[in-house]
C-alpha positions in Angstrom: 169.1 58.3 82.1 166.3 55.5 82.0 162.8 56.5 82.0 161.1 55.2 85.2 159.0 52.5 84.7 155.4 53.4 83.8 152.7 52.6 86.1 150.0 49.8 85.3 147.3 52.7 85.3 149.2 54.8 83.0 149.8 52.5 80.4 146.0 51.2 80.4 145.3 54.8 79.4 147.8 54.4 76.9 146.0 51.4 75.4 143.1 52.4 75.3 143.8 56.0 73.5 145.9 53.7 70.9 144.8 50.4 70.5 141.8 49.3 68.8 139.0 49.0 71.9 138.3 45.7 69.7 141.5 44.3 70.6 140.1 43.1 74.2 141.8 42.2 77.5 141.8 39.7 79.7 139.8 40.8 82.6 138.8 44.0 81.3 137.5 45.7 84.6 140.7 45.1 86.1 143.5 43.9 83.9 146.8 42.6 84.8 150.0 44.3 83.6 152.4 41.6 83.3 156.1 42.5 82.6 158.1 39.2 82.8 157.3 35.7 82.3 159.6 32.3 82.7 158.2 28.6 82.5 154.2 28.4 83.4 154.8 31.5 85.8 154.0 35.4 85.0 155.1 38.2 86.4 153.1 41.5 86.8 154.9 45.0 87.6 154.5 44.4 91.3 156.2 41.1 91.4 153.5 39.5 91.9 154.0 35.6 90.2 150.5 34.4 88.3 150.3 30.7 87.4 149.6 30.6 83.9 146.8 27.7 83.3 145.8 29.0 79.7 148.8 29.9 77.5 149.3 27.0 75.0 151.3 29.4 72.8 153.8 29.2 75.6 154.7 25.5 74.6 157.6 24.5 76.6 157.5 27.2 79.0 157.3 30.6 78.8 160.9 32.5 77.4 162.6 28.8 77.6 166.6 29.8 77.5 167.6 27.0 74.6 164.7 28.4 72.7 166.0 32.4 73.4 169.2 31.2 72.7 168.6 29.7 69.4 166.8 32.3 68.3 169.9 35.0 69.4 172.2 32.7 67.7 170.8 32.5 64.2 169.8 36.2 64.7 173.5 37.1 65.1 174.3 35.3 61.8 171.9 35.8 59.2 168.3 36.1 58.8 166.1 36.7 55.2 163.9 34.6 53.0 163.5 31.3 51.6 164.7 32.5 48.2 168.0 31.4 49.3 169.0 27.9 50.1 169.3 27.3 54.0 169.9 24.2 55.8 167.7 25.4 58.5 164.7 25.3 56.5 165.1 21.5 55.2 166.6 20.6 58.3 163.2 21.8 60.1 160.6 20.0 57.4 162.4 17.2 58.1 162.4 17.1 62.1 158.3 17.5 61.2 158.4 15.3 58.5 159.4 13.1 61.2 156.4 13.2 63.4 153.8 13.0 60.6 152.4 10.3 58.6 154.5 9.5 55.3 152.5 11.0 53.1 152.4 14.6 54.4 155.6 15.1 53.2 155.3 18.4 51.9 155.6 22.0 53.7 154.8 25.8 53.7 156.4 27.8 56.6 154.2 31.3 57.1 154.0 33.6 60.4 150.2 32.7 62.0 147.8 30.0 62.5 145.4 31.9 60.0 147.6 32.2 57.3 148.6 28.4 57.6 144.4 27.9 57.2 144.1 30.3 54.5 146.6 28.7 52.9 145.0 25.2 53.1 142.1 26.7 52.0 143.6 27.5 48.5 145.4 24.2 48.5 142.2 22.5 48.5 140.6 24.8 46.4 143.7 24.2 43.7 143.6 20.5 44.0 139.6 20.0 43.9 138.6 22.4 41.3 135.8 22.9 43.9 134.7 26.0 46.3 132.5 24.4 48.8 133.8 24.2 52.9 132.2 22.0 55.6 132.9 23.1 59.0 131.5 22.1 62.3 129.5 24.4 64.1 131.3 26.9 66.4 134.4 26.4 64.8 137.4 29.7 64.8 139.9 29.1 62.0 141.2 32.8 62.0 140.8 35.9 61.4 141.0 36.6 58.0 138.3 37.3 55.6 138.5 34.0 54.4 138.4 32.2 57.7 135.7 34.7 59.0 133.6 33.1 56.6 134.2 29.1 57.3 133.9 30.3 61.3 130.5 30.1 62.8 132.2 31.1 66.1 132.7 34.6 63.9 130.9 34.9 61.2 127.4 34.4 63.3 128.1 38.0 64.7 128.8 39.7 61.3 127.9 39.4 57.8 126.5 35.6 58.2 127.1 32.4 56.6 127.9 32.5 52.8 126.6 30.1 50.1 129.6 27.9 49.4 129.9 27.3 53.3 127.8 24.4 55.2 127.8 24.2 58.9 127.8 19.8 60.2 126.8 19.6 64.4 129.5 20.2 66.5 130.7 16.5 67.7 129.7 16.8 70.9 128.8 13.7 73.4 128.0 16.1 76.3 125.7 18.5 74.7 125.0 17.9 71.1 122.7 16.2 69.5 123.9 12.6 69.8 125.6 12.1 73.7 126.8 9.9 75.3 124.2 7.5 75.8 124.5 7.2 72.0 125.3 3.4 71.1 127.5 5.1 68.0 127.7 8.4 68.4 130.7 8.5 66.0 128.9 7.2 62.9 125.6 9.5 64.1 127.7 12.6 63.7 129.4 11.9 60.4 125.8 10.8 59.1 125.2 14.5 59.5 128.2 15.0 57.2 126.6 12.9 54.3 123.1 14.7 54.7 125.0 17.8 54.0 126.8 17.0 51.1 123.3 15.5 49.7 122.1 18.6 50.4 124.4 20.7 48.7 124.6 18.0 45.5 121.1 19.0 45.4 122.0 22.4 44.9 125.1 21.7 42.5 127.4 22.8 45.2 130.8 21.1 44.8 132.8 20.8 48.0 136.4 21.1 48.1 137.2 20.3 51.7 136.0 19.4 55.1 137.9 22.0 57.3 138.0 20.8 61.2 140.1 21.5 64.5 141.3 18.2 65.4 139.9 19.1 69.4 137.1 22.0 69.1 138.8 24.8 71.8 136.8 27.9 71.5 133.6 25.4 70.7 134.3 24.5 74.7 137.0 22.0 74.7 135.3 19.0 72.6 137.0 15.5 72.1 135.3 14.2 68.9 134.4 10.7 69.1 137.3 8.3 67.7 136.0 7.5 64.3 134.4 10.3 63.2 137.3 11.8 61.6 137.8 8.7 59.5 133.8 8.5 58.6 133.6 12.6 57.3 136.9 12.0 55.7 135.1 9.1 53.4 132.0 11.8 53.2 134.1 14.1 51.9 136.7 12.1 50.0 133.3 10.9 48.2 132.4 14.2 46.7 136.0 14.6 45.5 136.7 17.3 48.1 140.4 16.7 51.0 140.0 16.6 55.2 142.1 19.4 56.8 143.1 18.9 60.1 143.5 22.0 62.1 146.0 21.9 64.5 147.1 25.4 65.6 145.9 25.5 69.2 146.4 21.6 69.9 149.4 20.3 67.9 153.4 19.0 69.5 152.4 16.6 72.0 149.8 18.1 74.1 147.4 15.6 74.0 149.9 13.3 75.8 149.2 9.8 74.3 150.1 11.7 70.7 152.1 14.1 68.5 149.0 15.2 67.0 145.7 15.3 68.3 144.3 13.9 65.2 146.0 10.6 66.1 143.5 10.4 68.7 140.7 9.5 65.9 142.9 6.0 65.5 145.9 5.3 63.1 143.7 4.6 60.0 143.1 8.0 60.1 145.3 10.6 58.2 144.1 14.2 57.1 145.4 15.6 53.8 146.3 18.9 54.9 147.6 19.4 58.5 147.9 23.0 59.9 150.4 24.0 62.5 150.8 27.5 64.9 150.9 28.7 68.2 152.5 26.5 70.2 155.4 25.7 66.7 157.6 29.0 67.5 157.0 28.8 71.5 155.4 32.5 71.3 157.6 33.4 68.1 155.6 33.9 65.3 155.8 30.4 63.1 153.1 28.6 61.5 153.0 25.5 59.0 150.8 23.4 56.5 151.8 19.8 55.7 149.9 18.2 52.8 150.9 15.6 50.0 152.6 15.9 47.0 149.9 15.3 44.9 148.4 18.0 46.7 151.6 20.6 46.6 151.9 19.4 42.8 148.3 20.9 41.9 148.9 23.8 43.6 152.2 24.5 41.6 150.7 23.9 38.5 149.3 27.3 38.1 152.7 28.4 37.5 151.9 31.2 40.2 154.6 31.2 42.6 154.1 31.2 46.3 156.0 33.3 48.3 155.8 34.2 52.0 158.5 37.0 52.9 158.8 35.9 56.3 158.4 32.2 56.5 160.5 29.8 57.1 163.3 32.2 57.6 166.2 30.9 59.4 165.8 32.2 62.5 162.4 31.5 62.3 163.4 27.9 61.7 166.1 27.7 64.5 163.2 28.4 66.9 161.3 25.6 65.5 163.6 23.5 65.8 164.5 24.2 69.2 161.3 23.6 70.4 160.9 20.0 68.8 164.6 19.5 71.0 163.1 21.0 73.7 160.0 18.6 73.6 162.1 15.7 72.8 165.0 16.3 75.5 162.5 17.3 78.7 160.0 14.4 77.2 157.2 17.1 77.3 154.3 14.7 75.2 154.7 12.2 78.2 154.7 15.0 80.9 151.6 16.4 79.3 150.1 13.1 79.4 151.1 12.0 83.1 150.1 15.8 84.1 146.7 16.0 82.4 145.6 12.3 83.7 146.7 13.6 87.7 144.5 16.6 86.8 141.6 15.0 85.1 141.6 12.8 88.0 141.5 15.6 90.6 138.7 17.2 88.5 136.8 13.8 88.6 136.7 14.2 92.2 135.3 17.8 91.8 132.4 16.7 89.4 131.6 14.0 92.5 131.5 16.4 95.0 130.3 19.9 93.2 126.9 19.6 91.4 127.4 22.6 89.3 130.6 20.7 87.2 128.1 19.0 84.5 131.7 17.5 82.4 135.4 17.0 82.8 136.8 16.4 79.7 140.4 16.6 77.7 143.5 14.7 76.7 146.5 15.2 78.0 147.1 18.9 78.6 143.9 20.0 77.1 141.2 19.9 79.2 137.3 21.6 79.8 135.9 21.7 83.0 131.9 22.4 81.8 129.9 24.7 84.6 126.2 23.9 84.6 123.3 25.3 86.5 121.1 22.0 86.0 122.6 18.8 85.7 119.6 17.4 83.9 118.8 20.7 81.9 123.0 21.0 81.6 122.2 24.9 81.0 125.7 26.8 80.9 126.3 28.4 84.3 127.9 31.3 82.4 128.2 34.0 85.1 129.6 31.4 88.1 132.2 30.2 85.4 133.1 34.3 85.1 133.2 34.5 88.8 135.4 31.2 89.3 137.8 33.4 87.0 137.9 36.4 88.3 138.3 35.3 91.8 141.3 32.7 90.4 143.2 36.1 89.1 142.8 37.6 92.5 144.7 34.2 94.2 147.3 34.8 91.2 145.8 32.0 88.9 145.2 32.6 85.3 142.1 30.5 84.0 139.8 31.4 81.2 136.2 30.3 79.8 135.2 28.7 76.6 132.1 27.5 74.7 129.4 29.5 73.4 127.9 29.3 77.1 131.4 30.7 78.5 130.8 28.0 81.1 133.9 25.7 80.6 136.5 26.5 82.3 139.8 25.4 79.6 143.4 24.2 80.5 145.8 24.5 78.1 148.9 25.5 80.1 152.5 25.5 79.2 153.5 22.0 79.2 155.8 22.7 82.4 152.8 22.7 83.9 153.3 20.4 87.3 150.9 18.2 89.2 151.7 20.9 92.5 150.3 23.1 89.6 147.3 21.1 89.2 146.9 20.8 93.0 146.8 24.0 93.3 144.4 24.9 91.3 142.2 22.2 92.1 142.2 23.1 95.8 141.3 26.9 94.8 138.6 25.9 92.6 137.2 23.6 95.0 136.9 26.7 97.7 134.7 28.7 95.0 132.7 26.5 93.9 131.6 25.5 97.5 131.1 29.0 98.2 129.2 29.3 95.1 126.8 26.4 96.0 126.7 27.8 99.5 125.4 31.2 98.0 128.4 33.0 99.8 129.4 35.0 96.8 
């Protein structure tokens, strides 16, 4: 006999006499129980469908069938770890081996974003002889202990910045300290890398890497100024440390005109460490660092092996490998781009009309709508972006905030996402924030 279904009240109880209170919710006063999901739609216990604007883990669509499917398929068959040969695992370096530059030619499979950046972190660490980090400020790498301490977005609210880590000004031409009335705000930026390192080689420090996300998200959806990459990548290169470009929340073709959002810097740029997660396993739990062999080679030559029980697993790598198809076959990279330029353009047309939108920003599917209460001051309108939110869930639209203002509002849907999706939202958003400026809230 089946147990009737529990109600969303019950199992809220449930959560919060079980689960960590640290472990937060979305909308926390009033949070939605969602029980099905399928493309850029969710499905709460009611039947109620909610248009997912934020889930970029979701890839190509929330429970895509030839991504379920592959996944049932190898599951059937065999899955265990990489101690054994598999065609799988080659046959899924080499799909990504096909999107990067030649001389990432090397790969680790793990489980999460973090451990692809902890990972990294000892790779550089290995190959440099160095301890040293640069990060720019705000950054989230993950949550372990050893990404708590190279994330100012974290480690601000806890134990505070360690020695060997050094915080460069976020990139940022809206808000930061070089905008975009900067003649070169590129080279301005990555000047601020150099005065670090000085700084630190005044100290002794050796640095072993520069560790950035290739688009800043929780920082408030930045685009870094092309260039910049390539200019703290000399910086760094120069005091014998390597440039790891993070891409776990922006990575497989979101940013439309590229694989990689670290192609958006300009093709003389390439990183010497990529990581991948998120959106690689399309809600499965995959993740992947790319480096050089000169790079891997170091790392071997502890004579330590490295071994990861779960990654790159064959089912695992099926999945992977199914999404890449599924990117390829539905042309997803140029959907993203078409669909992010139709809603960067309707968002344009919001900034014109509604004075509290200080910036629209993005590339391709990745995109920060930046609430401000002054347009001159650009002072984060934090609680009208928490309004515009909250009333979004209660039209069945899920949008969330960013930034350390919580004042940009962030896409980063599944790439499904439609330009009647964008409409829609648009349309919505436009309604609150007249009634916002009309003091009707």
């Amino acid at each position: 006999m089946e147990a009737e279904p529990r109600g969303r009240l019950e199992t809220w109880a449930l959560r919060k006499q079980l689960i960590g209170s640290s472990c937060r919710l979305f909308f926390p006063e009033d949070p939605v129980k969602i029980t099905r999901a399928k493309g850029q739609y969710m499905y709460d216990e009611n039947g109620n469908e909610y248009l997912d604007c934020i889930n970029n883990v979701a890839h190509v669509g929330h429970c895509h069938p030839e991504v379920v499917r592959a996944a049932h398929q190898q599951n059937q068959v065999l899955n265990t770890n990489s101690r054994y040969l598999h065609d799988n695992l080659v046959d899924y370096a080499q799909r990504l081996s096909n999107t990067l530059p030649e001389k990432l030619c090397t790969f680790y499979f793990l489980n999460s974003g973090s451990e692809a950046n902890d990972l990294a972190l000892r790779l550089a660490r290995q190959y440099t002889k160095h301890e040293d980090v640069i990060v720019m400020d705000h950054a989230y790498h993950g949550h372990l202990t050893s990404l708590i301490d190279i994330s100012p977005y974290k480690f601000r609210n806890l134990d505070g910045q360690k020695e060997w880590v050094h915080v460069v000004p976020l990139p940022d031409t809206y808000r930061g300290l070089f905008r975009e009335d900067h003649k070169d705000p590129a080279s301005a930026y990555a000047n601020e890398v150099k005065q670090i390192i000085d700084q630190g080689h005044q100290k002794s420090r050796k640095f072993a890497a520069f560790f950035a996300e290739s688009l800043p998200s929780v920082a408030g959806q930045i685009i870094p100024p092309p260039g910049y990459f390539q200019k703290a990548a000399e910086r760094i290169h120069k005091a014998g440390g390597v440039f790891i470009a993070d891409e776990i929340q922006v990575g497989f073709g979101r940013v439309g005109k590229h694989f990689w959002a670290f192609q958006l810097q300009g093709e003389d740029f390439i990183p010497d460490i990529v990581t991948m997660g998120k959106p690689i396993g399309n809600g499965h739990p995959i993740s992947c660092v790319a480096t050089t062999k000169d790079i891997a080679e170091a790392f071997s030559a502890t004579g330590v092996e490295y071994f990861n029980t779960f990654g790159g697993n064959p089912v695992s790598c099926a999945i992977g490998i199914a999404v890449l198809d599924v990117i390829e076959k539905e042309q997803l990279q140029a959907h993203a781009l078409q669909v992010g330029s139709f809603l960067m353009k309707l968002l344009h047309q919001q900034k014109e009309k509604h004075c509290l939108i200080g910036d629209v920003r993005g590339a391709g599917l990745f995109i920060g709508v930046d609430l401000v209460q002054d347009q001159t001051k650009r002072s984060p309108a934090t609680k009208e972006a928490e309004f515009i939110t909250r009333r979004l869930k209660e039209e069945f639209i899920i949008l969330s905030t960013d930034g350390p203002g919580r004042n940009v509002l962030k896409f980063k849907p599944p790439l499904c996402f439609s330009k009647k999706d964008a409409q829609l939202v648009v349309e919505k958003l436009d309604k609150l924030l007249t009634e916002l400026e009309m003091g009707n809230t």
